[in-house]
N, C-alpha and C positions, 0 to 999 in steps of 0.2 A: 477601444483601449489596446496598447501592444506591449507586446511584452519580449526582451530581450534578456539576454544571459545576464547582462549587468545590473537588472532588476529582480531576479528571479535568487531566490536562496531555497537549497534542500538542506533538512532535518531527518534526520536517520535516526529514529527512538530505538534503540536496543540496551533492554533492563536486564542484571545479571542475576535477576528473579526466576527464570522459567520453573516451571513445577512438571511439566508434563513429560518434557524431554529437557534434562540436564545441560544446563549453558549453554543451550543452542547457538548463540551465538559468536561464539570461539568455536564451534565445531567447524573440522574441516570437512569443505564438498570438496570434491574434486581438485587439492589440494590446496584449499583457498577457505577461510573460512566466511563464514556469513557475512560478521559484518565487513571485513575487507572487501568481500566479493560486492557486495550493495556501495562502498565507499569507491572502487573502481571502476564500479559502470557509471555512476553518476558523474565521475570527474571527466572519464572517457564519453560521454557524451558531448559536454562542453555546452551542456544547456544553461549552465549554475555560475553566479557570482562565489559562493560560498560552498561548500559540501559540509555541512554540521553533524556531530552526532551528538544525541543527547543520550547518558548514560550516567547510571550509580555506579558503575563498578570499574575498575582498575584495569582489570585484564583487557575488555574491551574498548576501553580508553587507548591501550596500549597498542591494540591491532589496529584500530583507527586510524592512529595517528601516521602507523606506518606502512599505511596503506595511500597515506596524503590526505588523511580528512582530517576537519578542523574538532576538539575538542576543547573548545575554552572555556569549559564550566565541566563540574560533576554535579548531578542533577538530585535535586535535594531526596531525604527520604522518602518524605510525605507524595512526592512521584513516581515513586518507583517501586509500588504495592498493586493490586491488581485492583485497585479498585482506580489508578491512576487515567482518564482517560488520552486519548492520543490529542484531543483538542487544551485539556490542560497541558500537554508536552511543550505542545507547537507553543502556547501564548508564554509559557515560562521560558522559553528559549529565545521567541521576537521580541517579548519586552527587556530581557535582562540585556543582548546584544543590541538592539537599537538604541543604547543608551550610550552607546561607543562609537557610537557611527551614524553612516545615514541607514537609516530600512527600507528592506527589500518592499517595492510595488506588491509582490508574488510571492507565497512560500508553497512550498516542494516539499509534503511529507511522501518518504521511500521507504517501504518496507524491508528491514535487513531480510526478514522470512519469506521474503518472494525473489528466489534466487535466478529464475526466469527470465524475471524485469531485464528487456537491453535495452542496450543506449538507443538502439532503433525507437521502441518503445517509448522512451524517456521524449526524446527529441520529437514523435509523432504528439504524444499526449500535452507536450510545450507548444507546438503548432497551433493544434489543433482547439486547447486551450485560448492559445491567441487569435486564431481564424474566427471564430465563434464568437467572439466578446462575451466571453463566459464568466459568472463570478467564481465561480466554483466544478469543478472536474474530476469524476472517482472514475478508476479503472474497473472493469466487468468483464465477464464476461456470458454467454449465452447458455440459460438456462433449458433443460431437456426434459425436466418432470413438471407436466404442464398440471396446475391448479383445480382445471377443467375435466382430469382425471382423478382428479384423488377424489378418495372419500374418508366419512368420518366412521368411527363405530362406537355402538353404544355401549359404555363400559358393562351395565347391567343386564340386557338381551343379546349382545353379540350383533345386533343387525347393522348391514352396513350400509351409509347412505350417502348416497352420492353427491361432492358439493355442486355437479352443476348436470341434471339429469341431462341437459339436454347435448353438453360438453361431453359427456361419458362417451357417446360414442362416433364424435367429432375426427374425422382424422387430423395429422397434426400440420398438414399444410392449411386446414382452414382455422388452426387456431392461433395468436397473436404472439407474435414473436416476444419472448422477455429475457430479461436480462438481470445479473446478480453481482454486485462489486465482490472481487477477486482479493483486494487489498494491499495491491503491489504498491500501486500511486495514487497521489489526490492531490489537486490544484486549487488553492484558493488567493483572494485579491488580501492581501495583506490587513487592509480599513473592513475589510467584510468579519476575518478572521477575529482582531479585537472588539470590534461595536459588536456583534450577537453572541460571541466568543463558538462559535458554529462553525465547521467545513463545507456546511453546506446552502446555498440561496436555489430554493428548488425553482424558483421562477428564473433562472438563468442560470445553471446546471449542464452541465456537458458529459457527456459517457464518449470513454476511449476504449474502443472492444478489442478485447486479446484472446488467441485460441485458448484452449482448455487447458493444451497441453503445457503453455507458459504462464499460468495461473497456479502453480503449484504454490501452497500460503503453508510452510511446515511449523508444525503445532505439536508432531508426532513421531516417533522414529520410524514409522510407516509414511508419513511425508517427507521423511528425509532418505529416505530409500526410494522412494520413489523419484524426488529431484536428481540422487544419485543416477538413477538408470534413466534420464532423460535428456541430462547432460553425457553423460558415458556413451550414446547412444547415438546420438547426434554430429555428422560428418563435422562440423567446425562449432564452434563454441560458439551462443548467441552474440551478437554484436549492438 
């Protein structure tokens, strides 16, 4: 299967709910706010039929739009509570728009919270998605606290036990490379997306690996100080 710009639609979920850190997504980085920032790299990629954002609230409806992303709906209540998941987002956004039109092969969920994400990125993980004949595709990146190391302790003795004695003292070139999605991006076939209503077909599944340091997923005003000084920091802005 292949998949071109003309089939491919991104959905941008940013809820004017956040609890941790205050409207995160009206905040400005580096003079740009979130979701503007996620609505410009997606359209500046040119990977996307569509650039969607799906949202409850007004204000960021409003940055969207003037940032060039589509906002033809506000996104009912009952999804935009935390108990909303990103897979109900995506299927109340394909089925209400595919009723206007033709639907996308492919949908493009982008994380406004991954300020990171570039259009390099975006356009690698569309490839790469397509090279593959992939159903499904979550961005990762590479995990350093190996499982083979840890231990458990027991609430009542204190003793501590190793989950894998014989991993414990493994060095880490002989132990197996892993890996942990990031949350920037994720690619699924659209017919995959509605039939199990799932992002994921672990039997044809694709990982798109991103360094660490463009894996920043802000949650916190320590993750948002930190995307600060990695942008700030950086001789050209990611591309």
């Amino acid at each position: 299967m292949s998949v071109d710009a003309a089939a491919v639609w991104a959905i941008i979920p940013a809820r004017g709910g956040s609890k941790r850190l205050k409207h995160k997504n009206v905040l400005p980085l580096a003079g740009q706010s979130l979701i503007a920032r996620a609505v410009t790299t997606a359209l500046a990629s040119k990977a996307f039929a569509r650039v969607i954002v799906s949202t409850d609230d007004d204000a960021i409806a409003r940055e969207a739009r003037m940032a060039g992303g589509e906002v033809p709906f506000l996104r009912p209540a009952e999804l935009a509570g935390d108990t909303a998941s990103s897979v109900d987002v995506m299927l109340h956004a394909v089925e209400t728009l595919a009723q206007a039109g033709e639907p996308p092969a492919t949908v493009c969920l982008i994380q406004a919270t991954s300020p990171l994400l570039s259009c390099t990125h975006i356009r690698e993980a569309v490839q790469l998605f397509d090279s593959g004949g992939f159903v499904s595709l979550s961005s990762m990146k590479a995990v350093t606290q190996y499982p083979e190391w840890m231990f458990r302790i027991d609430s009542k003795t204190g003793h501590a036990h190793p989950e894998s004695p014989g991993g414990i003292v493994a060095p880490s070139g002989d132990l197996p490379r892993r890996y942990i999605e990031n949350g920037a991006i994720y690619l699924v076939r659209r017919t995959w997306l509605l039939e199990e209503k799932s992002l994921y077909n672990f039997s044809q599944h694709g990982c798109y690996i991103m360094p660490e340091a463009d894996s920043v997923d802000i949650d916190t005003a320590e993750d948002f100080a930190r995307a600060q000084y990695e942008i700030e920091h950086r001789r050209q802005p990611p591309v």
